[in-house]
Every structure is written in C-alpha cells, then in structure tokens.
C-alpha positions, 0 to 999 in steps of 0.5 A: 211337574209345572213348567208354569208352577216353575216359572211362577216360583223362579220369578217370586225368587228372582225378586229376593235373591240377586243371583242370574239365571237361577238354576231349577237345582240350585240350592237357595238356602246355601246361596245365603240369601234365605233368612228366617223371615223370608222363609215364612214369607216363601211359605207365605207366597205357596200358599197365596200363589197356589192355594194350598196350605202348608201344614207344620209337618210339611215345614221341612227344608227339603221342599223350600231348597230350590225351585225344582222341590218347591215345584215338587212340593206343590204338584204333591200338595196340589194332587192331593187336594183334587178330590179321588 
C-alpha cells in the first residue's frame, strides 16, 4: 500500500466529511456522510486522481468504505495496469 495513495485519498475526504483526524479503517459510509452522489463523485476522483477505470463490477462497497480499501483498491487497479 501507498503512504502517498493515502495521503491523497484522506486529503480529497477530509474536504467533504467534517470529522478530525480521520482514521485509515474508519468506515465513512457509516459515518453518514457519503450520499449517492458523492459516491460517484468518489469514483469520480479515483479514476482522475490515479488514472485507472473503474468498471461496473468493481462498484462494490467494500472498496469505497475507508481510506485504507480505497488504498487497496487502487494499488490493485494500479498493479494490474503495468503490463507483465
């Protein structure tokens, strides 16, 4: 994992959801603060922020629910974009 990936994903966060010292596991959907719309706008900054698409199926909670799976989730989009 990307202690710059992180750092780029608290920081978008920390501009839409009030809450201090956000911790890396901290679950933002049960925060209340993640509406239909700024979940697409939070797929929306992934795919700018790092350049990498994400697909239909990859629409999946799991990997938008804090900082640490949006981490995650990009080191595995970014891994398998670098051609073997």
């Amino acid at each position: 994992m990307s202690t710059d990936n992180k750092a780029r994903i608290a920081e978008y966060l920390s501009r839409f959801i009030p809450v201090q010292d956000l911790k890396d596991d901290q679950d933002i959907f049960e925060l209340s603060f993640v509406s239909s719309m700024f979940a697409m706008q939070l797929v929306s900054f992934v795919e700018h922020e790092f350049g990498i698409t994400v697909e239909n199926e990859d629409l999946e909670l799991e990997y938008f629910r804090s900082i640490s799976a949006l981490d995650a989730f990009v080191s595995r989009k970014l891994a398998a974009s670098v051609p073997q």
